[in-house]
C-alpha positions in Angstrom: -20.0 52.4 9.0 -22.3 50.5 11.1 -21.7 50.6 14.6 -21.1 47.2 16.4 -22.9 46.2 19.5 -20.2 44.7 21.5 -21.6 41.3 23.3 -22.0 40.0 27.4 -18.7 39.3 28.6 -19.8 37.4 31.4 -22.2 35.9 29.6 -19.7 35.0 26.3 -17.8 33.8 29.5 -20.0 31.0 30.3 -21.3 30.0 26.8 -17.3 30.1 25.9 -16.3 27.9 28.8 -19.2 25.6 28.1 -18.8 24.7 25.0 -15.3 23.8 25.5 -15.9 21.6 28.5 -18.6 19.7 26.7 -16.2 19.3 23.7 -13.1 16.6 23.2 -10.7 17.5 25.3 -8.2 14.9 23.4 -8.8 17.4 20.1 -6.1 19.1 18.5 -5.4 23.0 18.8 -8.3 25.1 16.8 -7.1 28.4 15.3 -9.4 31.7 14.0 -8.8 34.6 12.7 -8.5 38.1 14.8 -8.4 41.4 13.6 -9.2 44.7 15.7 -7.5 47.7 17.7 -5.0 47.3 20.6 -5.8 49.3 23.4 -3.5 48.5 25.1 -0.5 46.1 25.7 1.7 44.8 28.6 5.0 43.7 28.0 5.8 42.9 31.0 2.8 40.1 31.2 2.5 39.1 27.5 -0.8 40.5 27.3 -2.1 42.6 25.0 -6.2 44.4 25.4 -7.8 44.1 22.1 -11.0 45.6 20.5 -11.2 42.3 18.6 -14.2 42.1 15.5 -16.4 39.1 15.5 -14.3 36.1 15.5 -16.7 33.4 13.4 -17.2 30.2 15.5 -14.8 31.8 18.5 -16.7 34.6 19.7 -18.5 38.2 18.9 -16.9 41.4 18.8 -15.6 42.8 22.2 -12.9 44.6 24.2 -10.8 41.3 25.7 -7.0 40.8 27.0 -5.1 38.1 25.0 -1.6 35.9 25.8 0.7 36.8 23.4 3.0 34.3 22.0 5.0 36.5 19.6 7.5 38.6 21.3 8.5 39.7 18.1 4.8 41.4 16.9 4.4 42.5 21.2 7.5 44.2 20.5 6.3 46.0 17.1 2.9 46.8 18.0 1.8 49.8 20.0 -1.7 50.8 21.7 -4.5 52.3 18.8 -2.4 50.3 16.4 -5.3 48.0 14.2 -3.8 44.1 14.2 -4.5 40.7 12.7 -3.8 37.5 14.4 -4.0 33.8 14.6 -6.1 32.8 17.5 -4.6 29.9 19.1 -7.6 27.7 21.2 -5.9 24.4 23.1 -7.8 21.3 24.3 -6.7 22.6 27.6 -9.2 25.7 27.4 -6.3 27.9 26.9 -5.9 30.7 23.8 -3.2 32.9 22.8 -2.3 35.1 20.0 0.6 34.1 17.1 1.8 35.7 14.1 0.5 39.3 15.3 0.9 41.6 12.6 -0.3 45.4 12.1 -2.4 46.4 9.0 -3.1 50.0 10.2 -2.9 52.9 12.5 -5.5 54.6 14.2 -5.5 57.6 16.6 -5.6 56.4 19.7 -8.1 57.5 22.8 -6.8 59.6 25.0 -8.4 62.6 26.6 -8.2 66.2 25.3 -6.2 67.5 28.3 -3.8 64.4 28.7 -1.0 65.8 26.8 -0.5 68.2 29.9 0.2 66.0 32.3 3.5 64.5 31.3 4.6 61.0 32.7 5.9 61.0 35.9 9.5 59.8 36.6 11.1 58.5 40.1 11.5 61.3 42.1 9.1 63.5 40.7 5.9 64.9 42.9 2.8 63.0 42.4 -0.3 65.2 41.5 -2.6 66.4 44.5 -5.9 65.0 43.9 -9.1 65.0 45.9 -10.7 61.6 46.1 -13.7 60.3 48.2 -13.2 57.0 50.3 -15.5 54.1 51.6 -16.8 56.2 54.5 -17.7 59.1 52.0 -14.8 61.2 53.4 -13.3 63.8 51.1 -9.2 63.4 51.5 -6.5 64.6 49.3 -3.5 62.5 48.5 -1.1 65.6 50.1 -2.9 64.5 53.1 -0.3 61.5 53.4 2.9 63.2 53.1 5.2 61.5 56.0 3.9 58.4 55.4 5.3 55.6 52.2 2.1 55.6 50.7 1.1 52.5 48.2 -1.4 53.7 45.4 -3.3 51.4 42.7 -6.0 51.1 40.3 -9.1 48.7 40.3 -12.6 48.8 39.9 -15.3 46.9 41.6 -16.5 45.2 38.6 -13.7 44.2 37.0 -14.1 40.4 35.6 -10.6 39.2 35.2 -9.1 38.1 38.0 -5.2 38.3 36.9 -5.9 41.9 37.2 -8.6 43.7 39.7 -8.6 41.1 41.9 -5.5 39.6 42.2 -4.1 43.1 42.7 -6.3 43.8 45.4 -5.3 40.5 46.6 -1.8 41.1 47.1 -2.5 44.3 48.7 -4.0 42.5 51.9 -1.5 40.0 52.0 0.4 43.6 52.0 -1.7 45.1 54.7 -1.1 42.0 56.5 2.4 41.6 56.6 2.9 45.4 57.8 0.5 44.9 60.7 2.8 42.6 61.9 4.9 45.6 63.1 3.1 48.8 64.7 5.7 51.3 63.6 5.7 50.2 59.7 1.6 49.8 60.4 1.7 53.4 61.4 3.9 55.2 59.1 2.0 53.2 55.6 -0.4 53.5 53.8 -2.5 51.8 50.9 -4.8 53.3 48.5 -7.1 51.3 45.8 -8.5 54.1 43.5 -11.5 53.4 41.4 -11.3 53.3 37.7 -15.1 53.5 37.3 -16.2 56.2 39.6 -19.5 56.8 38.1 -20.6 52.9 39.8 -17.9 52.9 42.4 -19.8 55.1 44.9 -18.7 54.9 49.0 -21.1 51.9 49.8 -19.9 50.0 47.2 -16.3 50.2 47.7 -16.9 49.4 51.2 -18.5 46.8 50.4 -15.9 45.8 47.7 -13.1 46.5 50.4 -14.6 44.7 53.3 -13.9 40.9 52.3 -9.8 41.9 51.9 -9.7 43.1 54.8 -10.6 39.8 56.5 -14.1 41.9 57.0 -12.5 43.5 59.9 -13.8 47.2 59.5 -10.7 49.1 61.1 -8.7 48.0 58.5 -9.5 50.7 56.1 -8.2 53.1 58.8 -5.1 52.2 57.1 -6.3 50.4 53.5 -8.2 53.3 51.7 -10.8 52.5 48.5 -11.6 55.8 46.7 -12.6 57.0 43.1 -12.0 60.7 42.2 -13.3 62.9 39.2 -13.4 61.5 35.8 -11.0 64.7 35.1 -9.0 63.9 38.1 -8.5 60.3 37.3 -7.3 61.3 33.7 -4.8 63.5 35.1 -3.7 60.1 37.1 -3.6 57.8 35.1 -2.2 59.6 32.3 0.4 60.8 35.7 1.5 57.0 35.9 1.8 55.9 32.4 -1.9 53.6 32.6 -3.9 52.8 29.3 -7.0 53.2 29.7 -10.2 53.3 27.8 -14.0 52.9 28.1 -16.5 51.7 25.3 -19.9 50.0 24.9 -19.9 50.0 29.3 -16.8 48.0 29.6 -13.4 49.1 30.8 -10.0 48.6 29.4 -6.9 49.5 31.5 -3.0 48.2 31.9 -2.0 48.3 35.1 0.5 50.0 37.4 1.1 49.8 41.2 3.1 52.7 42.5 5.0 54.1 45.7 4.8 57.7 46.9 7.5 58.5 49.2 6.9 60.0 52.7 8.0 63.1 51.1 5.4 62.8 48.6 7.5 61.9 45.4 7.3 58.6 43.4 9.9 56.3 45.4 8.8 52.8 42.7 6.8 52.0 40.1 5.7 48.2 39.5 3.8 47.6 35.8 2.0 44.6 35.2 0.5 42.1 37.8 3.9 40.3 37.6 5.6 41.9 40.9 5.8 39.9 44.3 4.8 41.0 47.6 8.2 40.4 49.5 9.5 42.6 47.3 7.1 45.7 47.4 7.1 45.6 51.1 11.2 45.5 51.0 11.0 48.4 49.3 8.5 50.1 51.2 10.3 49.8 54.4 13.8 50.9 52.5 11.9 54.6 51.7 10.9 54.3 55.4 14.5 53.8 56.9 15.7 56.9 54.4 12.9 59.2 55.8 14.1 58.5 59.1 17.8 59.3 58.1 17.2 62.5 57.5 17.5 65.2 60.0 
């Protein structure tokens, strides 16, 4: 089989939007055909990462994230799982996905090794990973143990901003809200790990970093941005229940924000970019009052 060259996201982004602003916006809802792989799917969102084919008269073959407006195939379909779809396109400059059916199974990618690192549960010790930071420090995540410790996944280059970006987003209205009081500032942590380590070296997550932090440098004294080993990483992500796939140089992921305990267990796990700040910080301070409480 011929191997497909997977087009320019960014620049299907702008020919995409383009042609939609130039056409009637009065014009009824256009549909197309999809077929391709699921890489991976978030119920929690609607969304669904698909290794779509070329879509005649939509757009070329590519890895993209799609609304889903069929709980009933979200519900039936699982990641590696090959699909076909209707592909819903508004006046509005909106598409979705109906009438998602699967027409085949495929083995999904996952590395060699991930079967050994089983899902973590709450309560359960996180893995003890080295990872480098903006500063080119070396630090392990054992190295936070007494503090509630707030760990996510991003990448510098990531292109949609319902996921890299407004995750990192909340974070610093995160880091904000606990400097407000010294003690919770002191006793927290966050760390953004990289999902592309190979470009995500120190200067760029520093440079990455930088803007959420109101460009205020001694923020990252208590806001880390690190990326591991590619083997490390696996062991993470596979840890925390992520999808997670690279083809053609583009990224795929779910995503899942999670809280490690003072005691260096996993005290909440939030999936999807659907979560609230108010409530992660509640919750961060409750695992703070019950490592105070005990003796």
């Amino acid at each position: 089989m011929k191997k497909r060259k997977k087009s320019s996201l960014a620049g299907f982004t702008l020919v995409f939007l383009t042609s939609l602003l130039l056409g009637n916006c009065q014009s009824p809802p256009k549909s197309y055909v999809l077929t391709g792989r699921v890489v991976s799917k978030q119920p929690a969102t609607g969304q669904m990462v698909i290794d779509n084919d070329d879509i005649p008269g939509f757009m070329p073959a590519m890895i993209m994230p799609y609304t889903v407006k069929d709980p009933d195939g979200m519900a039936k379909v699982q990641p590696a799982d090959m699909v076909r779809a209707d592909v819903i396109v508004s006046s509005k400059n909106e598409f979705w996905l109906e009438h998602v059916a699967v027409i085949g199974k495929s083995a999904a990618r996952t590395s060699p090794d991930a079967a050994s690192f089983p899902v973590l549960m709450i309560g359960d010790k996180i893995p003890d990973v080295p990872f480098v930071n903006q500063d080119g420090k070396t630090l392990r995540l054992n190295q936070f143990k007494g503090k509630a410790v707030l760990l996510t996944f991003v990448y510098t280059r990531c292109p949609f901003p319902d996921y890299c970006p407004l995750i990192s987003s909340r974070f610093a209205e995160i880091q904000r809200e606990l400097a407000k009081n010294p003690e919770e500032y002191r006793n927290t942590h966050l760390l953004s790990l990289s999902l592309d380590p190979d470009y995500d070296k120190p200067p760029i997550l520093r440079a990455y970093g930088l803007p959420y932090l109101d460009r205020d440098p001694k923020g990252f004294q208590h806001w880390d941005f690190g990326s591991t080993t590619s083997a490390d990483l696996q062991k993470l992500l596979t840890s925390f229940g992520i999808d997670y796939g690279r083809q053609d140089g583009q990224i795929s992921h779910s995503l899942n924000t999670i809280l490690v305990a003072p005691d260096g267990t996993v005290a909440q796990m939030w999936p999807g970019n659907e979560w609230q700040t108010s409530e992660v910080v509640s919750v961060m301070r409750q695992s703070l009052a019950v490592q105070n409480k005990r003796p």
